[in-house]
C-alpha positions as CSV (number, residue, x, y, z in Angstrom):
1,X,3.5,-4.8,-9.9
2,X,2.1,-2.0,-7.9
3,X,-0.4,-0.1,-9.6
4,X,0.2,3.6,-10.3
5,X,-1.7,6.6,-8.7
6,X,-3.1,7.6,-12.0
7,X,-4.4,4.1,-12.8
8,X,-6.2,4.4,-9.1
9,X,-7.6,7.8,-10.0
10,X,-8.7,6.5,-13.1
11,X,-11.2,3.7,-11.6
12,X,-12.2,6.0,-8.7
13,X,-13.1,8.3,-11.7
14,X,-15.2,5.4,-13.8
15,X,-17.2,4.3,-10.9
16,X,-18.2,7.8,-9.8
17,X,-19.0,8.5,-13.1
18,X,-21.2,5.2,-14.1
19,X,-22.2,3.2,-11.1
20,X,-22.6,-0.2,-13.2
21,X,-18.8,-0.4,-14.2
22,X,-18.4,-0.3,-9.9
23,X,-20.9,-2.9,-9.8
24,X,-18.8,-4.8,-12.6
25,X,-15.9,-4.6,-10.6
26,X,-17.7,-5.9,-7.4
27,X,-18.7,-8.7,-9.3
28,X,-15.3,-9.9,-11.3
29,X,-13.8,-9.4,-8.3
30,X,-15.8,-12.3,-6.5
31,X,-15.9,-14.4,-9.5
32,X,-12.1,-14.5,-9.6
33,X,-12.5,-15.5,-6.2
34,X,-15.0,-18.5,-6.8
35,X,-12.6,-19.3,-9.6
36,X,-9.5,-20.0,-7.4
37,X,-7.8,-16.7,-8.5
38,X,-7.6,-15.1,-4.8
39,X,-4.9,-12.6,-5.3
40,X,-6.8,-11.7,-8.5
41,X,-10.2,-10.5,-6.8
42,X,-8.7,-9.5,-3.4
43,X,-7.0,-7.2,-6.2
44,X,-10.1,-6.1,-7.4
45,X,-12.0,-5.8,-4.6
46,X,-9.2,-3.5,-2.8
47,X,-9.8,-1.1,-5.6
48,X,-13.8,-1.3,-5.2
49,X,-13.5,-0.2,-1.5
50,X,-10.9,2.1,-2.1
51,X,-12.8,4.2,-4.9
52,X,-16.5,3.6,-3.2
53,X,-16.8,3.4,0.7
54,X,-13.0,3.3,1.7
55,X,-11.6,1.1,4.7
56,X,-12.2,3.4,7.3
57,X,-15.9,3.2,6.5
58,X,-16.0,0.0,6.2
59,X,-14.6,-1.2,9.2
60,X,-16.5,1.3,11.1
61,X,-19.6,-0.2,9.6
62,X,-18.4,-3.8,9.7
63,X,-16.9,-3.7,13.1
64,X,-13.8,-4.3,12.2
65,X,-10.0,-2.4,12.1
66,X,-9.2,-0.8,8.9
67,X,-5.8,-1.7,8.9
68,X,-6.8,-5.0,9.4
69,X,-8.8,-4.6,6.6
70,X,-6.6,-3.3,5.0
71,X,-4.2,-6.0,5.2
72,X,-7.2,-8.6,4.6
73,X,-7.4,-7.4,0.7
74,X,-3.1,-6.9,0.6
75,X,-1.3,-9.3,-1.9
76,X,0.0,-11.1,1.2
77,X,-3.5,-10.9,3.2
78,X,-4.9,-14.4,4.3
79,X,-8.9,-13.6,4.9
80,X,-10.7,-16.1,7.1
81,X,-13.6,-17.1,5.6
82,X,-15.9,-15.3,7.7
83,X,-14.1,-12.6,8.1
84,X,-14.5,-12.5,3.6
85,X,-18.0,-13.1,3.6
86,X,-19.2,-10.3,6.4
87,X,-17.4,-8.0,3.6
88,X,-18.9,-9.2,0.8
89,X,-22.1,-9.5,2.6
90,X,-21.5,-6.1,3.4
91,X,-20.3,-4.4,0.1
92,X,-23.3,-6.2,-1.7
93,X,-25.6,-4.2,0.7
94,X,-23.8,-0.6,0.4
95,X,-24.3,-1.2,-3.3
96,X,-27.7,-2.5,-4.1
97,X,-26.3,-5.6,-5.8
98,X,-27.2,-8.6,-5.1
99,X,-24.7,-11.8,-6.0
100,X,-25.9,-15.2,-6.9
101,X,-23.7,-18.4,-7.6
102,X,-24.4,-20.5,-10.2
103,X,-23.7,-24.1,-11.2
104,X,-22.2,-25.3,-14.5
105,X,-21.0,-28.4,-15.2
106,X,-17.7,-27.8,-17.7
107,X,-18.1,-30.1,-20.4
108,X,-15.0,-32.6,-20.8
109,X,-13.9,-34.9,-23.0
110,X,-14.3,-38.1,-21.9
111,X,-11.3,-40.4,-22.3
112,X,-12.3,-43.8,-23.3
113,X,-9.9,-46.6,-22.7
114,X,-9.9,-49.7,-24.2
115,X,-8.5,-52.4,-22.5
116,X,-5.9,-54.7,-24.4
């Protein structure tokens, strides 16, 4: 479902108006990613640039096409690893955040089995 112009306006709004909600974003965005919910954050993350730096900024300060960009963060867009992380590098240092992974084991039941 494509998202409306007034839902767009709307975060543009929030993140111009309080910074941390933008940060937020950056970071949900990444963790649906490290998750295994691509679409999800390249969602997310297409909204971030569009309401902070844009895609022509960024590819001019990335070095690469906006359109190309562009269609990196699309529902159909297939980033290349690298290609990802010189963006997220990036974004992290246009905002001031800084992004840290961090382990957690999921606790799961063990199954015991008994043999017969």
């Amino acid at each position: 479902m494509a998202l409306t112009r007034d839902f767009k306006e709307t975060v543009l709004a929030r993140i111009q108006a309080d910074p941390r909600y933008g940060d937020a974003l950056l970071n949900e965005g990444i963790e649906c990613m490290l998750a295994g919910d691509v679409d999800t954050g390249k969602a997310i993350l297409r909204d971030y640039i569009k309401a902070t730096l844009g895609f022509a900024k960024l590819g001019a300060e990335t070095g690469a096409s906006p359109k190309s960009l562009m269609r990196m963060f699309s529902a159909g867009g297939n980033p290349q690893a690298r290609n990802l992380f010189a963006v997220i590098g990036h974004l992290q240092t246009q905002s001031g955040v800084t992004l840290h992974v961090t382990a957690h084991r999921n606790a799961r039941k063990r199954q015991s089995h008994t043999l017969p």
